[in-house]
N, C-alpha and C positions, 0 to 999 in steps of 0.2 A: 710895834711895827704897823706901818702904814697896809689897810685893806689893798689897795691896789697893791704894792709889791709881794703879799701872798700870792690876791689869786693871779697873780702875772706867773710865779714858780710853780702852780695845781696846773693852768694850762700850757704851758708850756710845753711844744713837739717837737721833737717826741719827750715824752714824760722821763724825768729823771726820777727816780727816788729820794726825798728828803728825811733831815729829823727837825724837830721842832721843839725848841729848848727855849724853856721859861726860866724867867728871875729865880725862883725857886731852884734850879737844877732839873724841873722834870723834865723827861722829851719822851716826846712819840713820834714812830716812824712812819710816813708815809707813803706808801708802797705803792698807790694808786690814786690817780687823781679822783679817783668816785669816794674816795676815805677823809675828801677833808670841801666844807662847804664855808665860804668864807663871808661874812658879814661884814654890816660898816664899823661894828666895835666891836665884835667877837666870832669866831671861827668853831664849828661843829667837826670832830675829830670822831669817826664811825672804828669803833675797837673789835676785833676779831685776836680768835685764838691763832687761827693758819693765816700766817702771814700771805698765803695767795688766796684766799678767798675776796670776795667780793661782794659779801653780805655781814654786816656789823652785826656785835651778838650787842655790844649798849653804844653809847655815845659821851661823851666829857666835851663842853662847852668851856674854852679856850677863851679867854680877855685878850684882845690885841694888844693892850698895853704892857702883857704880862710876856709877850714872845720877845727875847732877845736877840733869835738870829735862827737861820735855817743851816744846816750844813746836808753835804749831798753823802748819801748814802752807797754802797760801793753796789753796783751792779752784779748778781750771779754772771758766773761765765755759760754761755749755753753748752759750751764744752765739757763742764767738771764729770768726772766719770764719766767711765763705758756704758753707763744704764744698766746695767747686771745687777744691780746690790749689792749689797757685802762688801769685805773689806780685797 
C-alpha cells in the first residue's frame, strides 16, 4: 500500500474505523486515528487491551508492502442499550 493512501484513511473527517490486513492474514483494528502513525515504508500500529482507550500498552511496526487492503469497521450504535446493565 502506497503511504499516502493510508494516511489519507487515519485523516480522514470525520474518522471512520478501519482494519488493516497483511499478506499473511493478520489484521488490526483501528479504532482511532491517534493508533496508527504512517511512514514512507512502514506504519506504527499503538496496541491496547480496551478498545477505547487511547493510550497504547506496545506497538507492531507494520511494512507497507506487507498491507493488502483496509476494510471499514462497523460503527457502535450510540443507541445500543438503556445504559442500565444487565441483560
Amino acid at each position: 500500500m502506497l503511504p499516502q493512501q493510508l494516511f489519507d484513511v487515519v485523516h480522514r473527517r470525520p474518522f471512520q474505523p478501519f482494519r488493516v490486513v497483511q499478506t499473511d492474514g493478520t489484521t488490526y483494528d483501528i479504532r482511532h486515528p491517534e493508533m496508527l502513525m504512517v511512514g514512507v515504508g512502514a506504519a506504527i500500529v499503538g496496541l491496547t487491551l480496551d478498545p477505547t482507550s487511547l493510550l497504547f500498552e506496545r506497538t507492531v511496526t507494520l511494512d507497507l508492502m506487507h498491507i493488502i487492503r483496509i476494510e471499514p469497521l462497523p460503527v457502535p450504535s450510540q443507541s445500543q442499550g438503556n445504559g442500565q446493565g444487565g441483560a
